[in-house]
N, C-alpha and C positions, 0 to 999 in steps of 0.2 A: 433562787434569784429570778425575780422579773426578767422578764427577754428581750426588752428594752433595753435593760440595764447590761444586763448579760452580755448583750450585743454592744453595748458602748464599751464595756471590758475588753471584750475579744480585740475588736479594731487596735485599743489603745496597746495591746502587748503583739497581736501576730504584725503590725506594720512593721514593728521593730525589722522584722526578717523581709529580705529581698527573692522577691518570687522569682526561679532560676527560670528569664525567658531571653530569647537575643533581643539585643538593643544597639543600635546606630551609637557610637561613641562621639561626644564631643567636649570641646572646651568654650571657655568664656576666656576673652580678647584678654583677660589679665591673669590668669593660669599661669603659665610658663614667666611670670613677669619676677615671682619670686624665687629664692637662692633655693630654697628647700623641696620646691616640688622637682627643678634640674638635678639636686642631688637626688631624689629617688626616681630619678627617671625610668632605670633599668624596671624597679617593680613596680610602678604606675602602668608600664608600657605593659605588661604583663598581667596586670589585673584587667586595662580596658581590653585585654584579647578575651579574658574571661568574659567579660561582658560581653563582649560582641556575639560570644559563641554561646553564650546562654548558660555556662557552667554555674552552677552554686556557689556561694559567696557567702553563705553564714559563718564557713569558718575564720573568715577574718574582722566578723563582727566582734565585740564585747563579750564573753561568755554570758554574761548579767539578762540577756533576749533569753537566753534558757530558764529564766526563774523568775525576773522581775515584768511585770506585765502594766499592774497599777496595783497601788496599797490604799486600806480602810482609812478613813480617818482614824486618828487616834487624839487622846485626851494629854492632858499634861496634868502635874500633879495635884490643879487644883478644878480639874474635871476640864478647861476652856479647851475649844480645838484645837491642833498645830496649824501653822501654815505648809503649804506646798510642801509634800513629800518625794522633793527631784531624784533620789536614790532608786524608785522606783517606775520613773519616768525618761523616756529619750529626751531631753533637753533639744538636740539642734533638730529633732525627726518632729516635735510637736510643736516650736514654734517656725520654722523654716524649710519642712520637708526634704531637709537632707540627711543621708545615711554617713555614719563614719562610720573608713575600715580602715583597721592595725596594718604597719605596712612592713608586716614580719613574713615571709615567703615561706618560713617551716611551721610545718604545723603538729603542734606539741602531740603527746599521747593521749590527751582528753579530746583531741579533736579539733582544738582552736589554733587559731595562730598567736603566736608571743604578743602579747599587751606590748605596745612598743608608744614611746611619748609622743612623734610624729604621726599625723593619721592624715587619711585622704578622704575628704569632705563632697560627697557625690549626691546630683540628682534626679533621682531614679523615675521615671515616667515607665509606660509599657513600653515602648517600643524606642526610648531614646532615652539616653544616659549624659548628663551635663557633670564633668570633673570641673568642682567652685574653686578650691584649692588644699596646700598642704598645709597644716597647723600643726596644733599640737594638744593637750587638755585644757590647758589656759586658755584656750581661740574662744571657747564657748563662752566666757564672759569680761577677756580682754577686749572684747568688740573688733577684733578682727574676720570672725567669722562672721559677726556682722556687717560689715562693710564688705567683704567679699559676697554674700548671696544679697547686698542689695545692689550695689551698682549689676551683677548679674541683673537680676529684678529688672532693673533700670532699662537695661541693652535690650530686654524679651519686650517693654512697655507691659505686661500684663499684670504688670501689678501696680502701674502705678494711676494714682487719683486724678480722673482728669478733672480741670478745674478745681481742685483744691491747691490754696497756697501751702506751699511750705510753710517751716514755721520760720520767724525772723531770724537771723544768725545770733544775734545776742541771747535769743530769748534759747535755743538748741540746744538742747541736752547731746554729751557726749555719746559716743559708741558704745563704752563701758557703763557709763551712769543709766542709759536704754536698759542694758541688760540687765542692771539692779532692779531695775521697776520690773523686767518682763519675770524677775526672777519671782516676784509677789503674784504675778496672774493678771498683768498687765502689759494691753497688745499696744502697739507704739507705733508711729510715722518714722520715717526719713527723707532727710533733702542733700536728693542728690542732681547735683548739677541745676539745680531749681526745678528740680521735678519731686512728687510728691510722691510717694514710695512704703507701700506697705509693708511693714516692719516681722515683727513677730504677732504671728494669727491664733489667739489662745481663748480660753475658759478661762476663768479667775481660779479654778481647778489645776490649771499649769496643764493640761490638756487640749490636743488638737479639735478643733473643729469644725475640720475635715472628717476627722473621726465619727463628733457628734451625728456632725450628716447623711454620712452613709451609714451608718446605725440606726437611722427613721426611716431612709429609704428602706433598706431591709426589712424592717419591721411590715411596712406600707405593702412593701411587694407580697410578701408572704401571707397582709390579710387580704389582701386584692387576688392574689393566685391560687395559695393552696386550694381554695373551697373548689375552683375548676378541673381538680386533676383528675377528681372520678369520673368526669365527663368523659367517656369516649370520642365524643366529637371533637373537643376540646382540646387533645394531647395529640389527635392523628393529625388537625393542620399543623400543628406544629412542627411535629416529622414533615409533613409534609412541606414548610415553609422551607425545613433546609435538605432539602430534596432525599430524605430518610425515611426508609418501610419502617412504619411501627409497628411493632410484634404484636403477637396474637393476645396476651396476658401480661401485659406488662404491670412494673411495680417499683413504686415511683417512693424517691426521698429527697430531701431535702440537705445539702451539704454546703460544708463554707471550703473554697481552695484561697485561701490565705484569705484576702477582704472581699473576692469572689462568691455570690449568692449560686450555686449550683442547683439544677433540679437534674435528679441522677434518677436513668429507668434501668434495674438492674438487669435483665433477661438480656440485653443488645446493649449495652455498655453506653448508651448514649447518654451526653450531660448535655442541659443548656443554662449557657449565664442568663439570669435572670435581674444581676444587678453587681453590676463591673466596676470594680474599683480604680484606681488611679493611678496604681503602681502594679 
């Protein structure tokens, strides 16, 4: 596989997984607003301690991050291609960047926590974690969990158009009718409060393009960088930049820590991000 390609792969299945780092816990003004996130308070209050302290969190993802990443196209009986293949895709991580976790506290013999109906819809930055709210598997295209991460949206302004009208209220597609289109590979607006509100951010792929973009920059990095590594001069500012002796013979490679570009020199254990992701 191209490395391009390779690397637009990678992104679309390791974002699935939440890199174990601390994070600042917060909520959005309408969290606590519904019945179901008060009834699982006791384990919300327990996952955002997780969070804060940096523990691991895969095992309350979907087992599915273990095996589904993305799928080939495939044909249908009379050779044409299928549409969107969502079974092998995160639906709320690709068009809305947030993570669902089961909000089952034991954690089975495979490793995961119980698939439970109720989940808890978070999102994840490096250094700050936003709880959107509590749903359920129906949120993803009841349009609740659309209207929960946009009025979020809304409150942060960074998503929303400035100087673009909303659309007319007549002319407004529902929450749920939103999700039917985005469910084709179609990214969509919202109006909320008469603000203009970026919706779901996709490919016609049903893929992020977040994804896409830091899979160029890596590419971009890697033919802008590697060719310098033999350079001695080259590698010692570097050390030197982050106030590091570089060893006598070093021996340099290339590594990904989840959508993290690493340049690893083995002899001195030293890594530098050479192109950081977003979570």
């Amino acid at each position: 596989m191209h490395l391009s390609k390779l690397l637009y792969h990678y992104m679309g299945w390791v974002d699935r997984f939440i890199p174990p780092r601390a994070r600042d816990v917060g909520t959005w003004s309408g969290f606590w607003q519904t019945g179901k996130a008060v009834r699982h308070m006791e384990v919300i209050l327990e996952l955002a301690q997780k969070i804060k302290n940096g523990k691991k969190l895969n095992r309350y993802l979907s087992d599915r991050v273990a095996t589904k990443g993305y799928m080939r196209p495939s044909l249908d009986k009379i050779g044409k291609i299928k549409g969107i293949q969502w079974g092998s895709k995160d639906y709320a991580l690709n068009l809305y960047e947030v993570h669902h976790l089961h909000l089952d506290p034991k954690i089975g013999a495979r490793g995961w926590s119980k698939r439970t109906n109720d989940l808890l819809f978070v999102v994840f930055g490096r250094d700050a974690a936003v709880l959107i709210m509590v749903g359920n598997h129906k949120s993803f295209d009841d349009g609740s969990l659309a209207d929960a991460i946009t009025r979020y949206r809304a409150e942060t302004g960074r998503y929303e158009l400035k100087g673009v009208l909303p659309p007319a209220r007549d002319d407004e597609l529902s929450f749920s009718q939103q999700n039917s289109i985005q469910r084709r590979g179609i990214s969509t607006i919202y109006n909320v409060d008469g603000k203009t509100i970026i919706g779901a951010s996709q490919s016609t792929a049903g893929t992020s393009m977040h994804h896409t973009r830091h899979a160029a920059d890596i590419k971009r990095v890697l033919n802008k960088e590697d060719s310098k590594i033999d350079d001695p001069n080259y590698t010692k500012t570097l050390f030197q930049y982050y106030g590091l002796q570089p060893p006598e013979n070093p021996t340099y490679e290339w590594k990904m820590s989840f959508g993290d570009l690493l340049l690893f020199e083995k002899s001195s254990g030293s890594t530098f991000n050479f192109a950081q992701w977003r979570r």
